[in-house]
N, C-alpha and C positions, 0 to 999 in steps of 0.2 A: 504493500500500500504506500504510496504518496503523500506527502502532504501539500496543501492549496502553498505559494509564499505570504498568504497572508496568515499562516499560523506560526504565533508569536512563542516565545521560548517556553511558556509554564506547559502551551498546549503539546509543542514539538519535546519536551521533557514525559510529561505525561502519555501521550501515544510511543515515546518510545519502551517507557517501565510496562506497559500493556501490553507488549509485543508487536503490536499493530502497523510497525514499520522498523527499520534496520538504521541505523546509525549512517551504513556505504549507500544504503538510499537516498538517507538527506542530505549525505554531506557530497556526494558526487554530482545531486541536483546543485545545492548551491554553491558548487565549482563551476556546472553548465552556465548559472545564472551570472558567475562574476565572469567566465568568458567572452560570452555575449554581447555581454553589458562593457567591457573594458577599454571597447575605441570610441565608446560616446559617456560614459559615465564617466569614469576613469578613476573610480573609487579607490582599488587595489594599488600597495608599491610591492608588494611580496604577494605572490598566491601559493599556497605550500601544500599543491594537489596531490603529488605523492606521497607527500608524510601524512598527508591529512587521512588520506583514505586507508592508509597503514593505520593511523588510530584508530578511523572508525573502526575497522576490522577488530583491532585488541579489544574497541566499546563492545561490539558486539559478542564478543566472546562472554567478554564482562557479566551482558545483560542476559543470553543463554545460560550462564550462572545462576543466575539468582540476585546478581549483586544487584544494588541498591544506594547511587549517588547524586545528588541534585539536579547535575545538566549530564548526566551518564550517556554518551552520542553527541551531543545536542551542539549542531555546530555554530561556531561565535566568531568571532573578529575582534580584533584588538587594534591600536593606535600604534605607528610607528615611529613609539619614542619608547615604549616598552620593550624589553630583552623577551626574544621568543630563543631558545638555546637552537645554534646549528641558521643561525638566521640572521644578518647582519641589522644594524641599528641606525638608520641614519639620518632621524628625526628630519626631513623633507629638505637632505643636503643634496650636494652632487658629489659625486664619489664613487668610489666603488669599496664600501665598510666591507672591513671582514667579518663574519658570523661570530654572532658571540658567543662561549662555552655555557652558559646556566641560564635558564629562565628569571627575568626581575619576579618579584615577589608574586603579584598580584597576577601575572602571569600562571604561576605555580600554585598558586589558590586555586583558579579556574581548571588547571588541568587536576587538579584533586580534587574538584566537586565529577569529575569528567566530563569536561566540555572538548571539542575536539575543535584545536584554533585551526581555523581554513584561510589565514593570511592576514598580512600588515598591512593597516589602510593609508591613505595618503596625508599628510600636513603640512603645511608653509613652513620655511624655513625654520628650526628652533621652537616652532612652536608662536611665531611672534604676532600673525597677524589675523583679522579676523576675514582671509578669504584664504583657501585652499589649491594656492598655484603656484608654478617656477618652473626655474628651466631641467629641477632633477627631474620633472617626472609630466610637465604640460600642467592642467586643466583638469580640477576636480569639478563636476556641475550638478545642478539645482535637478534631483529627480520632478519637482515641479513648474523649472522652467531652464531650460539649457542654457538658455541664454544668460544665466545669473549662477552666483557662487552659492555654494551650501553655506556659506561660513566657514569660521577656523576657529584656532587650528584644527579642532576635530571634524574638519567636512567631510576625510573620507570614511570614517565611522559612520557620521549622520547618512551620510550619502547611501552608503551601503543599507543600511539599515530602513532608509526613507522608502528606498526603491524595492525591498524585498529581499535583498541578493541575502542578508541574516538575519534571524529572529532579532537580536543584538550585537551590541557589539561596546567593548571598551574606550573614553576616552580620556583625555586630560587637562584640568581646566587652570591655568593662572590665571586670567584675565576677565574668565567667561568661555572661555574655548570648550565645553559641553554645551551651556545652555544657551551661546548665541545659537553655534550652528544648526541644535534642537529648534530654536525659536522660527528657526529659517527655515525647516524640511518638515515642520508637523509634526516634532517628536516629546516625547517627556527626556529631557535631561537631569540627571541626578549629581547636580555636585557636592560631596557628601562631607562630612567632621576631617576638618584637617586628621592624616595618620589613620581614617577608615578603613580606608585601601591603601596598601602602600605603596609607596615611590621605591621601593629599595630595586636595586643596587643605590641608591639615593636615600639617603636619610631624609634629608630637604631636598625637595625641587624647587630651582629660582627661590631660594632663600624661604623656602615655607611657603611662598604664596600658591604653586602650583599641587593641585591634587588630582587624583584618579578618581572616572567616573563612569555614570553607564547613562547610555543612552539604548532607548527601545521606541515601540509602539505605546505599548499601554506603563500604566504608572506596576503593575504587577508587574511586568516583565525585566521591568526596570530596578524595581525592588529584588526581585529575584537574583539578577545577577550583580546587585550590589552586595548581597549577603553571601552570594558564593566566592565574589573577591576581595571578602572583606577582611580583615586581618592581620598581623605586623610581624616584620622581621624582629630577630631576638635583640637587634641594636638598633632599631627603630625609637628614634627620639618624642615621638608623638603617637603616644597608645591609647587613645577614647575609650572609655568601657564597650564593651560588647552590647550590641543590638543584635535584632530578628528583626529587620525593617519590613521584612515581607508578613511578617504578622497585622503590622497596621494596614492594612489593604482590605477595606470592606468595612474598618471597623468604624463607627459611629465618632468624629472630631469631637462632640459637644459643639456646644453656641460660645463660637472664637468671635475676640473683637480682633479686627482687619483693617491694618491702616493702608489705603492707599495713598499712595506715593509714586507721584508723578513728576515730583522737580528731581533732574538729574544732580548726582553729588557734585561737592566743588571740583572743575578741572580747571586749568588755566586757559583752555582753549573753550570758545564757544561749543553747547549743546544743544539744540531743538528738541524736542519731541512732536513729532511729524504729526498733523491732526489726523488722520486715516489710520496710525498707531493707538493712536489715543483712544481713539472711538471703541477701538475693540479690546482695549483691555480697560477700559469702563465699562466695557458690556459683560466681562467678564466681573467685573467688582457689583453688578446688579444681578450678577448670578446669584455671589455668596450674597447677598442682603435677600433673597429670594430664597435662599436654602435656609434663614434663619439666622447667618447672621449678622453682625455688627459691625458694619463698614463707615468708614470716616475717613477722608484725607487727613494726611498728616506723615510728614517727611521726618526719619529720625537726624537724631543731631549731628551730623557727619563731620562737620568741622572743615578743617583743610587735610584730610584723610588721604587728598592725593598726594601730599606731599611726603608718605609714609611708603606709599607705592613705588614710585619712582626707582629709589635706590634699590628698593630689596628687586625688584623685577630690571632692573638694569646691569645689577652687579651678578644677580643671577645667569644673566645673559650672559657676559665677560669669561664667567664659569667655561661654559658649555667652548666659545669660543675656545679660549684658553686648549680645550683638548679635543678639539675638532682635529681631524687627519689632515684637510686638505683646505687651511684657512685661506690660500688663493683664490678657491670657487665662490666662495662667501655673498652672500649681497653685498651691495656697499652698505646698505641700511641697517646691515646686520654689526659691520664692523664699526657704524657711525654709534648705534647705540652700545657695543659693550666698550667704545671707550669712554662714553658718559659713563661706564659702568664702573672703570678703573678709577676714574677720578670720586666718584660716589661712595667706595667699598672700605671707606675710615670711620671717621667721626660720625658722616652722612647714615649711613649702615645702621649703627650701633645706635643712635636717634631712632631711626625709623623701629626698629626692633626694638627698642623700651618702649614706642607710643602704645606700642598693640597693646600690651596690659589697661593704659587709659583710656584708648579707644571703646577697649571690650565693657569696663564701668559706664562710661558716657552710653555708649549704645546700647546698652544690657541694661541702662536702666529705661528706655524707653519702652521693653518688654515687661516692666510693670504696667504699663495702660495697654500695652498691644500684645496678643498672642504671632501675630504673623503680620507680615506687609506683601501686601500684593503692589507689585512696581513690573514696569514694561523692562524687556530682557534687551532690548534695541530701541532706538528710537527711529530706526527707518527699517524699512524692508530692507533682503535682499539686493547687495549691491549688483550691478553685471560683472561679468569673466571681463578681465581685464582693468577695470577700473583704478584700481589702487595698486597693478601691478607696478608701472615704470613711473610710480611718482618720486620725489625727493624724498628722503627719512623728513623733515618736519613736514609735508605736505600729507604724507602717508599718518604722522599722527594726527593731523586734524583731521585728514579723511575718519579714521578710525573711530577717535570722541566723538565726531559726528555724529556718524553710525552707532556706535556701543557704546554709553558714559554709563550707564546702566550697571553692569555687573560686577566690575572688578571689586568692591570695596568689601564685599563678601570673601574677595580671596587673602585680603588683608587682615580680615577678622581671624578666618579660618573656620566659616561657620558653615551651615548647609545651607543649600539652598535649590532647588526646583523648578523650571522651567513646563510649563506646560503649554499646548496650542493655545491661541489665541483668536483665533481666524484667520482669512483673509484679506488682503488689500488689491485695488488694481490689478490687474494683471494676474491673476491667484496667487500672489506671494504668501507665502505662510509669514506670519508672526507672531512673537509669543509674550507670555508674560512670567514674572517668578515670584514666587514663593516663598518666602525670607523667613528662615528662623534664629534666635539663638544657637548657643553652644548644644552640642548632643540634641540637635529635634525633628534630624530624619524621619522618626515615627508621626510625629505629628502633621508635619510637611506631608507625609507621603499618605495619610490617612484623607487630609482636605483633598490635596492632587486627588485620589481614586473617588472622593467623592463628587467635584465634580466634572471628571471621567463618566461618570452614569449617569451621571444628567446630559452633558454634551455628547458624549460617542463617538470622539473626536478623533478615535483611531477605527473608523470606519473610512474617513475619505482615505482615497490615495491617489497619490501624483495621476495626471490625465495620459500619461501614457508609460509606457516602458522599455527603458533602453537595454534594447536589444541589436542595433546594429553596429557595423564598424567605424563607423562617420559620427561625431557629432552634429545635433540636430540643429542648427544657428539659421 
């Protein structure tokens, strides 16, 4: 038996512990499907068709066993800034990485629930910007319009995942890099407790501000695979207590007070929020007031919070350069920003990293009058393929604030956060809106998301068509 690609990971986990279908079935379908798909999507930087299908075979041995493990078969995708072991790493460089000997952590999580990784998906350089393109690899695009970026750096996770090619799939957020490119393809994004999932072979990524996340269809499937990658290396410096976030899924929030929040945080560059944004995620904030509850505008105290950004995400940058193989191929924007980063990574640093304690009081006490903030994840749709490709580094950050002021200050806290659809705009762009909580509130976060998931249904639409040929569609 088969599965439709619209069945998502709990259903493709489930039909496979039933017997009802084989591991080398699904996972050799959605090898077909990233085929296909690969000269007009262009989701994939690794496809790992032959080991892949060598697993399924070991899952399927597994599951004629008797055994019994989360995603046992159940094929996924991951971000190519993650260590897959025998698979080179080259966070959306140009190069030719050597394969690296071990699985990163979260990695190693997922193949011990038994998920069977079918390949590394596409990112912008380092991770840096929020559209999914360069000269390592072309043009990652919009399963809802070719002519437009999924977002970044996780586009080719959202992409993959928007389009069918897997139930899910892993990504990683500093800036927003889940829940924009969620925002942009129709997806639930989960960016989860600093140290949930982990960054290791990385203690810190980008100085703490980056984390691992999942993006899916539905907010279950999501929760799903956040708890299968959930977990820490033994010298992982940021250990959360232990959740079951997939337990909250169905379950009753209570009557939350919900601040909307619509003024973008401090940047120093100009922010909009585009009226056609706006409109739909106030249509979303008259959901929850229609579900019972308690919605109010009101922006938490954010301060000059960008100013705490900056270094720890620029010096972080410096990092990566710093042991990159081949820092000839580099952007220039890439090397313009990690030398902000050398000059940032002293006294600047060591600032920015004592605020976060004051930030997290200032903001943590606005969670006495609010349980959650509902805020727009972008202020624009969907940029087009190419737009912010060949700009200057400061032309490319105001492009960016533009587009995203929204996210990042979440990556600064280290707190969770949520993206879920929001409709559409013109042109069917998807956009979305997020979910804001405190320290440790995935469960709560993920209980509102699935609730109003069943009022909306919002993983019923899908892209208007499917790429399947060798052409992109422009």
């Amino acid at each position: 038996m088969t599965l439709d690609r619209s069945a998502g990971l709990l259903e493709t986990a489930r039909a496979l512990a039933a017997g009802e279908t084989t591991s080398r079935t699904l996972v050799a379908e959605a090898l077909a499907r990233i085929d296909a798909s690969q000269g007009s999507l262009n989701a994939f930087r690794i496809v790992r068709a032959e080991a892949a299908l060598a697993e399924a075979d070991a899952a399927d041995a597994e599951l004629a066993a008797g055994a019994h493990r989360p995603l046992l078969g159940v094929p996924v995708a991951v971000k190519d800034d993650m260590d897959v072991a025998g698979e080179p790493t080259a966070f959306g460089c140009r190069g030719e990485y050597p394969p690296v000997a071990e699985d990163g952590e979260a990695v190693r999580r997922l193949r011990a629930a038994g998920a069977v990784i079918v390949g590394k998906t596409n990112t912008c350089e380092l991770g840096q910007w929020p559209f999914t393109e360069g000269p390592a690899f072309g043009a990652t695009r919009n399963p809802w319009s070719p002519d437009h970026t999924p977002g970044g750096s996780s586009g080719g996770s959202a992409a993959a995942v928007a389009a069918g090619l897997v139930p899910a799939a892993l990504g990683s957020d500093g800036a927003g890099s889940v829940r924009i490119p969620a925002s942009w393809t129709h997806l639930i994004g989960i960016k989860p407790q600093r140290g949930r999932i982990s960054t290791w072979p990385r203690g810190e990524s980008f100085q703490g501000i980056t984390v691992n996340g999942t993006l899916a269809r539905t907010v279950a499937d999501a929760a799903l695979l956040l708890d299968a990658a959930s977990g820490n290396h033994e010298r992982d410096p940021h250990r959360p207590p232990a959740l079951t976030v997939s337990d909250s899924v169905g379950r009753d929030p209570g009557r939350l007070r919900v601040a909307l929040s619509l003024k973008p945080p401090f940047t120093a560059l100009p922010a909009r929020l585009l009226p056609e944004v706006r409109a739909q995620v106030v249509q979303l904030a008259e959901k929850l007031a229609a579900l019972g509850h308690v919605v109010e505008e009101a922006d938490p105290p954010y301060g000059q919070i960008g100013l705490t950004f900056l270094p720890r995400a620029t010096v972080g940058l410096a990092e990566h350069v710093r042991e990159a193989p081949f820092p000839a191929l580099l952007d220039r924007r890439t090397h313009g920003a990690a030398r902000l980063g050398r000059v940032l990574g002293g006294i600047p640093l060591r600032a920015a990293r004592r605020a976060e304690a004051v930030l997290h009081r200032r903001i943590g006490g606005f969670f006495t009058s609010y349980d959650v903030i509902l805020a727009p994840t972008t202020a624009a749709p969907p940029p087009r393929i190419g737009a912010m490709l060949e700009l200057s580094g400061p032309a490319t950050d105001r492009a960016m604030i533009a587009a995203c002021p929204y996210a990042w200050p979440w990556n600064v806290l280290g707190w969770p956060g949520v993206n879920v659809p929001a409709g559409f705009v013109a042109g069917g762009l998807p956009v979305g809106a997020q979910l804001l909580g405190p320290a440790n509130s995935e469960p709560l976060l993920v209980s509102l998301a699935a609730q109003l998931e069943a009022e909306l249904r919002w993983h019923e639409a899908w892209p208007p068509r499917q790429f399947a040929t060798d052409s992109p569609a422009v």
